[in-house]
N, CA, C and O of each residue as an XYZ file, in Angstrom:
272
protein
N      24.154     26.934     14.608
C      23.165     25.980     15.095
C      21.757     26.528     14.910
O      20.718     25.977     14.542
N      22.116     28.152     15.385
C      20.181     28.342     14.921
C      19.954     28.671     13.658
O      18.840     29.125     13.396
N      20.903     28.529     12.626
C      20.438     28.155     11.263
C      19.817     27.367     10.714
O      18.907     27.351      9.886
N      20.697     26.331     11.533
C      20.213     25.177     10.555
C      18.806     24.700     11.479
O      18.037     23.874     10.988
N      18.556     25.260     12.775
C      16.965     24.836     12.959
C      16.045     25.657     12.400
O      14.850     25.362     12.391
N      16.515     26.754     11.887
C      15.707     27.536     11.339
C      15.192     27.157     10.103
O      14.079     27.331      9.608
N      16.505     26.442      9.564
C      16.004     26.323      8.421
C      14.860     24.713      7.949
O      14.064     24.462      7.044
N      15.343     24.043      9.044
C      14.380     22.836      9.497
C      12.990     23.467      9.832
O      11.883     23.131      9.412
N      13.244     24.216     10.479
C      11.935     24.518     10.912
C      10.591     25.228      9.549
O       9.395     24.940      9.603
N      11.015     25.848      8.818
C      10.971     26.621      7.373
C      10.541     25.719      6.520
O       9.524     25.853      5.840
N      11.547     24.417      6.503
C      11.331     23.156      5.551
C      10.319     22.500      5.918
O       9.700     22.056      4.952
N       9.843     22.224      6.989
C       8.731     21.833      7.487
C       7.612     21.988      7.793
O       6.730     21.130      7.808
N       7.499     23.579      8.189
C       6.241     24.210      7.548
C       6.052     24.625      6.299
O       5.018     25.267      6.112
N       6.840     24.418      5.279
C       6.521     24.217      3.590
C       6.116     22.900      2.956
O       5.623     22.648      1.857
N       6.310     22.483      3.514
C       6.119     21.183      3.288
C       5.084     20.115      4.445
O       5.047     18.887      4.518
N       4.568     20.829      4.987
C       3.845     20.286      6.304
C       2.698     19.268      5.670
O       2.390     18.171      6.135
N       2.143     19.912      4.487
C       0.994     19.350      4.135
C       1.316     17.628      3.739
O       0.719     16.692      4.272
N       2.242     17.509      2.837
C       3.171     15.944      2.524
C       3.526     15.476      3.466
O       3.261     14.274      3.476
N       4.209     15.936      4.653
C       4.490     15.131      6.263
C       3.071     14.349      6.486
O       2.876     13.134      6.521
N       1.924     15.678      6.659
C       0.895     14.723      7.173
C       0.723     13.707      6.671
O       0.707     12.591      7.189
N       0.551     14.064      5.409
C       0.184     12.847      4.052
C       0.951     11.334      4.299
O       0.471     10.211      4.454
N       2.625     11.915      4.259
C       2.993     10.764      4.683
C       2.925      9.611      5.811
O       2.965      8.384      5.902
N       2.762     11.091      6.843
C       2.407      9.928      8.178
C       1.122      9.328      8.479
O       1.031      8.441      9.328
N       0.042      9.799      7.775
C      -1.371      9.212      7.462
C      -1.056      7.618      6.845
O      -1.198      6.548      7.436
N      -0.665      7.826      5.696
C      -0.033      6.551      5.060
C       0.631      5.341      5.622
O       0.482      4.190      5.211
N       1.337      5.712      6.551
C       2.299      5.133      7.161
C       2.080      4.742      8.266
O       2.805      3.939      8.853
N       0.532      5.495      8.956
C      -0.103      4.985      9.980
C      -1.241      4.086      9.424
O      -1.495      3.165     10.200
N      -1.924      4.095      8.405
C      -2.720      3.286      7.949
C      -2.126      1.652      7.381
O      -2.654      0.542      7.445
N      -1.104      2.008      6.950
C      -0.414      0.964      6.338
C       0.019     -0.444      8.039
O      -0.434     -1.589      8.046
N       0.426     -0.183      8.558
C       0.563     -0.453      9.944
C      -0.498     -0.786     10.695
O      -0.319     -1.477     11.698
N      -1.276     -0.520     10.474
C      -2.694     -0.819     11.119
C      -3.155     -1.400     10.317
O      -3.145     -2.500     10.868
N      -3.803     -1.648      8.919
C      -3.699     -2.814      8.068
C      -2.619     -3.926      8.534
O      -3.093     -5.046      8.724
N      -1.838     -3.836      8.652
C      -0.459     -5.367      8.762
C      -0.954     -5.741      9.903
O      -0.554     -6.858     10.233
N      -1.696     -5.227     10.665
C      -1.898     -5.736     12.446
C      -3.096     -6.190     12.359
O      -3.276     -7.314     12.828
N      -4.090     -5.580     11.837
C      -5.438     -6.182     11.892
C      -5.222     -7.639     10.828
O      -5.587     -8.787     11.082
N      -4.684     -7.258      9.892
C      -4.319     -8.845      9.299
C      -3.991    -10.245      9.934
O      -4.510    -11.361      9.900
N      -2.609     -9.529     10.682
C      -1.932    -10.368     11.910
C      -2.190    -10.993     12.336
O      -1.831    -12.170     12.326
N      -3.373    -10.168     13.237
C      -3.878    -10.814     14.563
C      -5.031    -11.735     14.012
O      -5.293    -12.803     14.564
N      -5.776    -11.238     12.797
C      -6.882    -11.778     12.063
C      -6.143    -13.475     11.846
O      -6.409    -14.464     12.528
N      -5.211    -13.392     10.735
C      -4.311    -14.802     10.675
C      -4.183    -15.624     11.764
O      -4.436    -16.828     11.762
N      -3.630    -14.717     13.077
C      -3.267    -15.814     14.447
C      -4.540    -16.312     15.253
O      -4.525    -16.983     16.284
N      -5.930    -15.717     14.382
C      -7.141    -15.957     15.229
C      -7.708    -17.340     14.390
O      -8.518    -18.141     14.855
N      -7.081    -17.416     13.048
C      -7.632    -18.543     12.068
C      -6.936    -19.314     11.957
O      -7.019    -19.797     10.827
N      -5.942    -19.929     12.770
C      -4.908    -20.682     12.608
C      -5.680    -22.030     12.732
O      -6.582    -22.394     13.487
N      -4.728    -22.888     11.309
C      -5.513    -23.990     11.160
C      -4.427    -25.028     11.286
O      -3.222    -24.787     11.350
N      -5.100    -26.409     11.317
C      -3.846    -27.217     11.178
C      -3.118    -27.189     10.102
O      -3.517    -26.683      9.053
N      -1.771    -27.826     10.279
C      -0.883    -27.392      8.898
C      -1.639    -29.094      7.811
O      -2.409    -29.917      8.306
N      -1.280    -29.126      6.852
C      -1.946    -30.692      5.724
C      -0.532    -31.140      6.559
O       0.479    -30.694      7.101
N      -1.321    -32.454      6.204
C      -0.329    -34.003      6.547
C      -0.171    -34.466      4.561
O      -1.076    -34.409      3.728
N       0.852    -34.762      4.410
C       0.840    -35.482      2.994
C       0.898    -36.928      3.435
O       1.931    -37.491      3.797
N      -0.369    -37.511      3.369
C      -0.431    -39.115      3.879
C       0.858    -39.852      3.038
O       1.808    -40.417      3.580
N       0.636    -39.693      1.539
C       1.555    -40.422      0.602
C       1.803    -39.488     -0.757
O       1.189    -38.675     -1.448
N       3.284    -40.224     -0.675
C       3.771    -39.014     -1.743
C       3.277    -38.729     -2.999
O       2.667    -39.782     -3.183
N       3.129    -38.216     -3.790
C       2.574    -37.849     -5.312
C       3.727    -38.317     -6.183
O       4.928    -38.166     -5.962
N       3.069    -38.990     -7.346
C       4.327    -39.775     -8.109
C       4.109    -38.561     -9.406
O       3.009    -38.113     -9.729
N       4.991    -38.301     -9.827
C       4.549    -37.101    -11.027
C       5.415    -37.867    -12.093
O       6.599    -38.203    -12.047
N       4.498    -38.033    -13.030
C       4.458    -38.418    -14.360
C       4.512    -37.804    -15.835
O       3.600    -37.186    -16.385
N       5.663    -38.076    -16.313
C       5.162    -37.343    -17.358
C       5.387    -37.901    -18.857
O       6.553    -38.148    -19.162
N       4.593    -38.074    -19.619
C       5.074    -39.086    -20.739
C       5.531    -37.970    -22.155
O       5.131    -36.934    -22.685
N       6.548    -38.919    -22.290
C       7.637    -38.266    -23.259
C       8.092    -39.424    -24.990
O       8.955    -40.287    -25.149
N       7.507    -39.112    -25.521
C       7.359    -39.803    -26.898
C       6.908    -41.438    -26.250
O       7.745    -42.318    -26.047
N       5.393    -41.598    -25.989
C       5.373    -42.682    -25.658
C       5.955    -43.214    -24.621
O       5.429    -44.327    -24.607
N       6.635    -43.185    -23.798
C       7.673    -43.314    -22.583
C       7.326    -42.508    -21.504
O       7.460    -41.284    -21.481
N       6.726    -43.434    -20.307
C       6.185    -43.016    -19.321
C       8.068    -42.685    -18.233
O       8.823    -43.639    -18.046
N       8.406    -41.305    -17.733
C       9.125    -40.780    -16.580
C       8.652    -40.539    -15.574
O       7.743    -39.748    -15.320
N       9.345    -41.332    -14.779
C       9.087    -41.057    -12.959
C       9.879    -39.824    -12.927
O      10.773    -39.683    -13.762
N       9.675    -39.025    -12.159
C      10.412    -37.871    -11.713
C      10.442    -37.554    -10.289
O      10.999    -36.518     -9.924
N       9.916    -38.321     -9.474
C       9.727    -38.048     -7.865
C       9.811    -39.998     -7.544
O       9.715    -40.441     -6.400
């Protein structure tokens, strides 16, 4: 058992400098998604109404197709 913390412990101060790195990242990234978030739930708009439907057209050798 105190091997293998030893050896955790070893791996982690060799590597300490990339931990930070990563958890910098990983705390910034997260704090971006939230300030977004809350930014979005502060601009909330009404959703569109489609009064009337859109007829989409498309002409094909002279020959007008409804498709909706």
């Amino acid at each position: 058992m105190r091997e293998l913390l030893s050896k955790i412990s070893n791996g982690v101060k060799e590597h300490l400098d990339d931990i930070i790195l990563l958890v910098g990242v990983i705390l910034i990234s997260l704090l971006s998604f939230a300030i977004g978030y809350i930014l979005a739930k502060q601009q909330e708009k009404e959703p569109l109404k489609i009064e009337q439907p859109y007829e989409l057209r498309i002409f094909t050798n002279l020959r007008i197709t409804n498709l909706l």
